[in-house]
C-alpha positions in Angstrom: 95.2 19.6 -60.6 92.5 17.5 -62.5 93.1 14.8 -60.3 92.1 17.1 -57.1 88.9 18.5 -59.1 88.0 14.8 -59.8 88.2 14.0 -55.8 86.2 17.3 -55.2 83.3 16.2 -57.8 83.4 12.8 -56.3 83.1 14.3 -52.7 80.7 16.6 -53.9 78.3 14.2 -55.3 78.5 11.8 -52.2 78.0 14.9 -50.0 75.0 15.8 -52.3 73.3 12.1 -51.6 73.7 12.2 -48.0 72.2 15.9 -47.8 68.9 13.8 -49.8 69.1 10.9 -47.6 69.1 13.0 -44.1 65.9 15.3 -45.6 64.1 12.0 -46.5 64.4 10.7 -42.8 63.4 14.5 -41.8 60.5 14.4 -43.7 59.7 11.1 -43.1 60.1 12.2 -39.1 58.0 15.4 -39.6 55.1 13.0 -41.2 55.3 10.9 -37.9 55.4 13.8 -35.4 52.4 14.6 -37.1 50.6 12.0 -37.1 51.5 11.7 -33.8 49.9 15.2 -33.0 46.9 14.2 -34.4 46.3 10.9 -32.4 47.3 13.0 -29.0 44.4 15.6 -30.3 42.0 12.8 -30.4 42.8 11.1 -27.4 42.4 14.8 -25.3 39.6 14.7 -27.0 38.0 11.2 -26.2 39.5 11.9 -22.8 37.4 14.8 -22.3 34.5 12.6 -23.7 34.8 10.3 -21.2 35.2 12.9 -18.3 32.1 14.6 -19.7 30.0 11.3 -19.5 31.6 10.2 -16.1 30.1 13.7 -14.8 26.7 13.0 -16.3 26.6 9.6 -14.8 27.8 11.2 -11.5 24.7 13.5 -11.3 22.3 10.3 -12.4 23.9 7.9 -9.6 23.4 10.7 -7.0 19.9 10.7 -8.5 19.2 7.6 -8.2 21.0 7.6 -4.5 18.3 10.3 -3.4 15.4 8.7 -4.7 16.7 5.1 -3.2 16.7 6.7 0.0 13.3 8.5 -0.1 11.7 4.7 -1.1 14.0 3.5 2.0 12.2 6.5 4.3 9.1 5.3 2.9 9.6 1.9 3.3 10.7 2.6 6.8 7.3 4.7 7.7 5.2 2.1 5.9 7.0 -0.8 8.2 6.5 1.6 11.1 3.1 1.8 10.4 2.5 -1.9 9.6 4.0 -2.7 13.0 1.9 -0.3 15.0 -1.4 -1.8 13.2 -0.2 -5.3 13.8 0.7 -4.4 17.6 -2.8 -2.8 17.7 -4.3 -6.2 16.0 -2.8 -8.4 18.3 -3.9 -6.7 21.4 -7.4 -6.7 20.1 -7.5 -10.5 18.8 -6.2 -10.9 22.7 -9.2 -9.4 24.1 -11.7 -11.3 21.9 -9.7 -14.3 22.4 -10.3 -14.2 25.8 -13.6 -13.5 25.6 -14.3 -16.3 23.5 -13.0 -18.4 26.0 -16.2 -17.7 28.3 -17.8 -19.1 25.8 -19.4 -16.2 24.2 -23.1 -16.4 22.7 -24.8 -14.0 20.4 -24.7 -10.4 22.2 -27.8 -8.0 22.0 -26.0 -5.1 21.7 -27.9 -2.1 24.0 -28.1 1.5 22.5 -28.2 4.5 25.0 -29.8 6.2 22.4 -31.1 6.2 19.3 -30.0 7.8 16.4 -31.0 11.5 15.1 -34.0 11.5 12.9 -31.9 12.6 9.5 -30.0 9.7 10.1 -32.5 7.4 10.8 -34.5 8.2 8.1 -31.5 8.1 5.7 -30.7 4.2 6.6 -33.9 3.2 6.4 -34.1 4.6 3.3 -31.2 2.4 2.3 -32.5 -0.5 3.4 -35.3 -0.3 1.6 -33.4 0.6 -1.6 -31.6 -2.6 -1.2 -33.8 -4.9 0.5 -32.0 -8.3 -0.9 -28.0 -6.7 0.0 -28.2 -5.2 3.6 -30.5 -5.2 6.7 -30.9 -1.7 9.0 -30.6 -2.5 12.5 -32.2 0.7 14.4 -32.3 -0.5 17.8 -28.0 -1.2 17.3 -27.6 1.3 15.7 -25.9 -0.6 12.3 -26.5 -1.6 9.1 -25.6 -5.3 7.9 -24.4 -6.2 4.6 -24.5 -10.0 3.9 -21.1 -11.2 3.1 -21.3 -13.3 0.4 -22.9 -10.5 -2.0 -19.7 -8.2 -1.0 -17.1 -10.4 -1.1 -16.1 -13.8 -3.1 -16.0 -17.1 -0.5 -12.6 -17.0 1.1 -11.4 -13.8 -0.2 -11.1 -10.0 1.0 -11.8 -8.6 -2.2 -14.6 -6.8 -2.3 -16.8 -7.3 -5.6 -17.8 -3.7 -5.8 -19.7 -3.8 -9.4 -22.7 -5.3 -7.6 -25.3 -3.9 -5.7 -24.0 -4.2 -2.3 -21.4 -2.8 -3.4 -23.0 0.5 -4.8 -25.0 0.1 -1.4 -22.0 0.6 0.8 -20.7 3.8 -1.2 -24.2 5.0 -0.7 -23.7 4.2 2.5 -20.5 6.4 2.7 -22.8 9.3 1.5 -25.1 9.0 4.5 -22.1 8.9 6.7 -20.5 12.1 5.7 -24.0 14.0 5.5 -25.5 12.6 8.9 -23.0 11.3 11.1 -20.3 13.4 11.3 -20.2 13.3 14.7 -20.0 9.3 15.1 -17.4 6.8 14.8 -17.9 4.3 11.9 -16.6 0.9 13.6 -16.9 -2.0 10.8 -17.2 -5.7 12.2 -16.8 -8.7 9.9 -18.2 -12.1 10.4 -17.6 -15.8 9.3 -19.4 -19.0 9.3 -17.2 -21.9 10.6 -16.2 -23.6 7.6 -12.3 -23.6 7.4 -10.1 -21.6 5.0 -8.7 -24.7 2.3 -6.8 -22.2 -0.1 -3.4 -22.5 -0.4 -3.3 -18.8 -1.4 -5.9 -17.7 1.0 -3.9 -19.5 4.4 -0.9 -18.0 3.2 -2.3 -14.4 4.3 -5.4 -15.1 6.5 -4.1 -18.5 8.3 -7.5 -18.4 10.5 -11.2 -17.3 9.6 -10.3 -14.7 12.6 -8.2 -13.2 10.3 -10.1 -13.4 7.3 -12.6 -11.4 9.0 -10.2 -8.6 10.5 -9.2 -8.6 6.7 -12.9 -8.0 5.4 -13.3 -5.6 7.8 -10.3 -3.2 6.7 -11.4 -3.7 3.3 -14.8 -2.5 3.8 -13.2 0.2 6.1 -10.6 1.2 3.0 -13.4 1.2 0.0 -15.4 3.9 2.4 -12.2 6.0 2.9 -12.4 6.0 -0.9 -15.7 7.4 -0.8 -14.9 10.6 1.4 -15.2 9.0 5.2 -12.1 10.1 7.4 -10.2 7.4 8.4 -9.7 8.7 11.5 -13.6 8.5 12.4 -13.2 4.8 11.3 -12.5 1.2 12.8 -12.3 -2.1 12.9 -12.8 -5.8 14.6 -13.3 -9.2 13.7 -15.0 -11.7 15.2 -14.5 -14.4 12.8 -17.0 -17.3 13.6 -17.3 -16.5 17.4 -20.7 -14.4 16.8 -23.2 -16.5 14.6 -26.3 -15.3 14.5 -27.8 -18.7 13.0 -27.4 -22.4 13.1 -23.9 -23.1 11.5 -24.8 -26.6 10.9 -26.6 -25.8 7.7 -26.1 -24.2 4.3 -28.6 -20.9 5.0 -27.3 -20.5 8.6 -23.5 -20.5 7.7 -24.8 -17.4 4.8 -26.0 -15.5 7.7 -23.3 -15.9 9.5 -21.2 -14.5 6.8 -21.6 -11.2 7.1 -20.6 -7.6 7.5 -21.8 -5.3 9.9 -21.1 -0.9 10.4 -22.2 0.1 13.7 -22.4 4.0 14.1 -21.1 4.7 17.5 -21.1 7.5 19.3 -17.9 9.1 20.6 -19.2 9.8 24.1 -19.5 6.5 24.8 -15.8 5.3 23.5 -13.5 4.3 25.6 -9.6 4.3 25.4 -7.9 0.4 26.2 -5.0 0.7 25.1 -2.9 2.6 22.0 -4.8 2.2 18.6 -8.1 -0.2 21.2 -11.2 1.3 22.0 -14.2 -0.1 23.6 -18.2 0.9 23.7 -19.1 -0.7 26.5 -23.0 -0.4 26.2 -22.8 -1.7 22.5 -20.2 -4.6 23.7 -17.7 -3.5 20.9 -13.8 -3.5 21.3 -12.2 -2.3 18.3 -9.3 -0.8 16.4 -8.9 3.0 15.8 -8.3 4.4 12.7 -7.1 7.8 14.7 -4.2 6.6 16.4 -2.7 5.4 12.9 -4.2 7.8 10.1 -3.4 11.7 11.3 -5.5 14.7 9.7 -3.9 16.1 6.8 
């Protein structure tokens, strides 16, 4: 009998330490499904995080994809336009091309009419303001700005903080008060000396050019001022219309030079898209209406 209630104590006790041992691996279990719950309830919560930033970079890249292609509309409208001025260019540099291969001289240029007396009186007003910048030119119709005070040698940049430059926006002011009802045709001028700047070749490879580019210059800084563009245009003649001996210093400064002609509409002509012609003022010229449309 005591032997049986030893073997129960003894099975008892080694019961006893198993029962410990199995609720330290439960515990030690429970501690890992925790933990476990935990990391899953950050990584939902990182995940949702990351699904949260995705969206937000989802709506910036379809920003960023809408204003791409607005610049690529723009780009395309711009090029458009570019192409339609350069087609226009071409066809006009082929007219006075071919002119200047009859051997053009000087031209007198005829008016049918002179202009009305508010007008008139308004340029030679200006002319007399700025005696040294520009010279009035009644009987043509135009006022002449001398290119070297308006733009450096070689460049298209007009110097606008000098005098000829405050005479051409005053100029722009006679325009839109007077001569609303003519077209503003601007018509640069070189001597024959030949373009040497690397940088200035790169853009203008002839003094043709160079001249076309003076013109659209002078032709922009008065669209600044209020002018239309569409009652605007522009030619150049580049050295094929001296008015002085190139073969010296003060004859190559007068051939330099900028001229506006105020033409009437009645006497323009359509050539061609964007080229017009005044036939009794022996212009041919580029149109700022076939490019720039009324707002």
């Amino acid at each position: 009998m005591a032997r049986h209630w030893a073997l129960g104590m003894i099975a008892l006790v080694m019961g006893a330490g198993n029962l410990g041992c199995y609720y330290d691996q439960w515990q030690n279990a429970e501690r890992d499904n925790r933990i476990l719950r935990e990391d899953l309830s950050r990584t939902k919560q990182d995940l949702a995080d990351c699904e949260s930033m995705n969206a937000q970079k989802d709506t910036m890249i379809d920003a960023l994809n809408k204003q791409i292609a607005a610049k690529n509309e723009q780009i395309g409208t711009l090029t458009a336009e570019a192409e339609h001025l350069r087609q226009a260019l071409s066809q006009a540099q082929a007219i006075l091309e071919a002119q200047a291969g009859k051997g053009l001289q000087p031209v007198t240029i005829m008016k049918t009419q002179a202009l009305p007396e508010p007008l008139h009186k308004a340029l030679q007003a200006l002319a007399e303001q700025f005696p040294d910048q520009i010279e009035y030119l009644p009987d043509k119709g135009a006022v002449r700005w001398k290119s070297d005070l308006l733009f450096p040698l070689g460049s298209d940049e007009i110097a606008g903080a000098n005098e000829a430059g405050e005479a051409l926006r005053k100029f722009a002011e006679i325009v839109i008060a007077h001569a609303a009802e003519f077209d503003v045709v601007v018509v640069g001028h070189t001597c024959t000396t030949p373009i040497r700047r690397a940088e200035t070749l790169a853009r203008f490879p002839t003094n043709w050019y160079l001249s076309a580019g003076r013109s659209i210059r002078v032709m922009e800084l008065l669209g600044q001022q209020g002018v239309p563009m569409t009652q605007m245009g522009i030619m150049g003649y580049g050295e094929y219309r001296p008015i002085a001996d190139n073969n010296t210093n003060e004859g190559k400064a007068k051939n330099r030079r900028v001229e506006i002609f105020l033409v009437s509409r009645g006497a323009i002509q359509s050539m061609s898209m964007g080229v017009y012609q005044a036939p009794d003022q022996g212009l041919a010229f580029l149109h700022g209406r076939d490019v720039f449309q009324p707002e």
